[in-house]
C-alpha positions as CSV (number, residue, x, y, z in Angstrom):
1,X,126.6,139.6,146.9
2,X,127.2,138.6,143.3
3,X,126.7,134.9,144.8
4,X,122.9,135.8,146.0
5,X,121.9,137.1,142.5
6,X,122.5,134.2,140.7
7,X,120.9,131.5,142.7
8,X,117.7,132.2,141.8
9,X,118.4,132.5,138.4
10,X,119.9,128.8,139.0
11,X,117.0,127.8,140.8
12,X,114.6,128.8,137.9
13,X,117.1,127.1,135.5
14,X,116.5,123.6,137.6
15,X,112.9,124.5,137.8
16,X,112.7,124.6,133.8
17,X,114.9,122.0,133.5
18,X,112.9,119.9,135.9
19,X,109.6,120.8,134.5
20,X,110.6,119.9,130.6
21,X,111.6,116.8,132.0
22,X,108.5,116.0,133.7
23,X,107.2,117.1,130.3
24,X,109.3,114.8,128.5
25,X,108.1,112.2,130.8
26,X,104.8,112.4,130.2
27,X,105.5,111.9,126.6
28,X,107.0,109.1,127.1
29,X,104.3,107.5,129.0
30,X,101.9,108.7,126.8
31,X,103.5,106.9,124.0
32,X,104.1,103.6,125.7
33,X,100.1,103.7,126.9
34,X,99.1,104.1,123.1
35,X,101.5,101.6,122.2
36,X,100.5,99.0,124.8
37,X,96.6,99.8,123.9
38,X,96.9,99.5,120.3
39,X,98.5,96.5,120.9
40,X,96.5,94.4,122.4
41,X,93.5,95.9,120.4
42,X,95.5,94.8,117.3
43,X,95.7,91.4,118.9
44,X,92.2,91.1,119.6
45,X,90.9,91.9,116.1
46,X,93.2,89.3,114.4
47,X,92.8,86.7,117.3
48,X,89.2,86.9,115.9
49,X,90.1,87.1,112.4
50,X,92.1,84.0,112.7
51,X,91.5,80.6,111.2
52,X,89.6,78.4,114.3
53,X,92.4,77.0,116.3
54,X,94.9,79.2,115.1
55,X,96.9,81.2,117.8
56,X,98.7,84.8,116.9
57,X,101.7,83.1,117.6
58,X,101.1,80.3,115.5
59,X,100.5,82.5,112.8
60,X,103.6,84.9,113.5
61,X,105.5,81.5,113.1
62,X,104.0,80.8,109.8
63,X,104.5,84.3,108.3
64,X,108.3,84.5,109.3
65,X,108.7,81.3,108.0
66,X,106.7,82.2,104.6
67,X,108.9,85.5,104.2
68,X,112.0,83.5,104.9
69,X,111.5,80.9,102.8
70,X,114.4,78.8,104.3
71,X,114.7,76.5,107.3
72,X,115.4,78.2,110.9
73,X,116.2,76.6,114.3
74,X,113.9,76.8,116.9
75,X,116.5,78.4,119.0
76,X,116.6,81.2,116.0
77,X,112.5,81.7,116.2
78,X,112.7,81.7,119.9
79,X,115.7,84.9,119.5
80,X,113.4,86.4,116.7
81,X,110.1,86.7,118.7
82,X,111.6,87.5,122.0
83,X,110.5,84.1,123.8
84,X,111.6,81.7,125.8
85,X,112.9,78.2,123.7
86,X,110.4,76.7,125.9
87,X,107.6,78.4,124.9
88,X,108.4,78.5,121.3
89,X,108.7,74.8,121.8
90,X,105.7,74.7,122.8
91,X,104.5,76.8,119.5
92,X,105.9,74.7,117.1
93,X,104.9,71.5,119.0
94,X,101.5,72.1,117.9
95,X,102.2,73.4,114.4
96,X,103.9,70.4,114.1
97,X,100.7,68.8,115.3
98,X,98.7,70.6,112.7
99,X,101.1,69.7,109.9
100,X,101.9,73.5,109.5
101,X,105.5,72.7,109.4
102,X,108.1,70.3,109.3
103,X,110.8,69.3,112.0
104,X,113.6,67.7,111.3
105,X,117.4,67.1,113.2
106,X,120.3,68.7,111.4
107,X,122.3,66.0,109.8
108,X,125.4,67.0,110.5
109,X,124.4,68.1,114.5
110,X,122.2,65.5,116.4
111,X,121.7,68.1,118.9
112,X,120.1,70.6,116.5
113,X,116.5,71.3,114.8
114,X,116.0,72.6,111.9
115,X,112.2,74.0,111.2
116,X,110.2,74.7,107.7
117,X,106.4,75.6,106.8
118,X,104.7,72.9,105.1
119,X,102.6,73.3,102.4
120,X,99.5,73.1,104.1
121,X,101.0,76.0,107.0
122,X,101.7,77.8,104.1
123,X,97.7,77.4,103.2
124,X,96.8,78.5,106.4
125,X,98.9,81.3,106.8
126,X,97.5,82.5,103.6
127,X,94.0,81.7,104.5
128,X,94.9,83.7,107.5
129,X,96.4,86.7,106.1
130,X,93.3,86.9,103.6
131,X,91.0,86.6,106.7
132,X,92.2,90.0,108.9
133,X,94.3,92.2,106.0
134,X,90.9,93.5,105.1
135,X,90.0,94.7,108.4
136,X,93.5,96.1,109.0
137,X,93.7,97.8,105.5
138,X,90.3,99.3,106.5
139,X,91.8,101.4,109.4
140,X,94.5,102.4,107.7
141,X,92.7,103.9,104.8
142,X,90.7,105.4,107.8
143,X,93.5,106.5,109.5
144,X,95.4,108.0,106.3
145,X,97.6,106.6,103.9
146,X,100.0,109.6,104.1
147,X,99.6,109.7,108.2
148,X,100.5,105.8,108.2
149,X,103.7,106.5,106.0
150,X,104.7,109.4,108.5
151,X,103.9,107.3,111.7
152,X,106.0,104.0,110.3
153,X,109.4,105.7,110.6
154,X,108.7,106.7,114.4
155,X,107.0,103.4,115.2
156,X,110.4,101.4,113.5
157,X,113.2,103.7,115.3
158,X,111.1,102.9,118.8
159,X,111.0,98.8,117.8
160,X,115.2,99.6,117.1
161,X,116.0,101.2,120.5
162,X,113.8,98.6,121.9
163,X,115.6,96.1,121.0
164,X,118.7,97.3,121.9
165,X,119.9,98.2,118.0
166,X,120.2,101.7,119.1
């Protein structure tokens, strides 16, 4: 008898249980859809913003580069924008091109690369920058300096788990 009491107090346990994570779920999605959509609205205001020619992942290259302010191999910026060596190949094949940085081979392995921004990438990352931060700095003075400052510590712990920093 005492076995036919409890199960449907077990059975509306799972159905709680079951329901919050179908809640929990939906969160989740939610999130990831606003994350995906801001994204590639982001994208598309800087893409337009940009310097003719200039790619967002030519400039991405330039501003790690700028912040850095020390050589990296292309296998490094490849690791550090989560692409393929080929495509960042690709990337700095026509920064190169454009004189936005310099290439050279590491003297002491034939093998290796090592990549810097030149002084003219460095130009046209700034030129860059100056073109889209006022159209970012808009929204977030729209959005709320205070609501930005909360949101940031959210938005950095999801980039950590992301990449796999837990």
């Amino acid at each position: 008898m005492t076995a036919l009491s409890t199960a449907p107090e077990a059975m509306n346990k799972t159905a709680t249980s079951n329901e919050k994570n179908q809640a929990e779920d939906r969160l989740a999605a939610s999130l990831f859809a606003e994350v995906f959509i801001t994204d590639q609205l982001s994208r598309n205001l800087i893409s337009r913003a940009l310097p003719r020619g200039m790619q967002i992942s030519h400039f991405s290259v330039l501003n790690l580069l700028a912040h850095l302010g020390e050589e990296r191999t292309p296998a490094q910026l490849a690791e550090a924008f989560h692409v393929t060596r080929g495509a960042m190949t690709n990337t700095l094949s026509r920064l190169e091109w454009a004189g936005h940085i310099h290439i050279r081979p590491d003297w002491d392995d034939a093998r290796r690369k090592f990549v810097s921004i030149s002084p003219a990438g460095r130009a046209a990352r700034d030129a860059a920058t100056a073109a889209f931060m006022p159209l970012i700095a808009d929204v977030v003075r729209d959005i709320g300096i205070e609501r930005v400052r909360v949101a940031l510590p959210v938005l950095r712990e999801l980039r950590r788990r992301l990449e796999g920093g837990n």
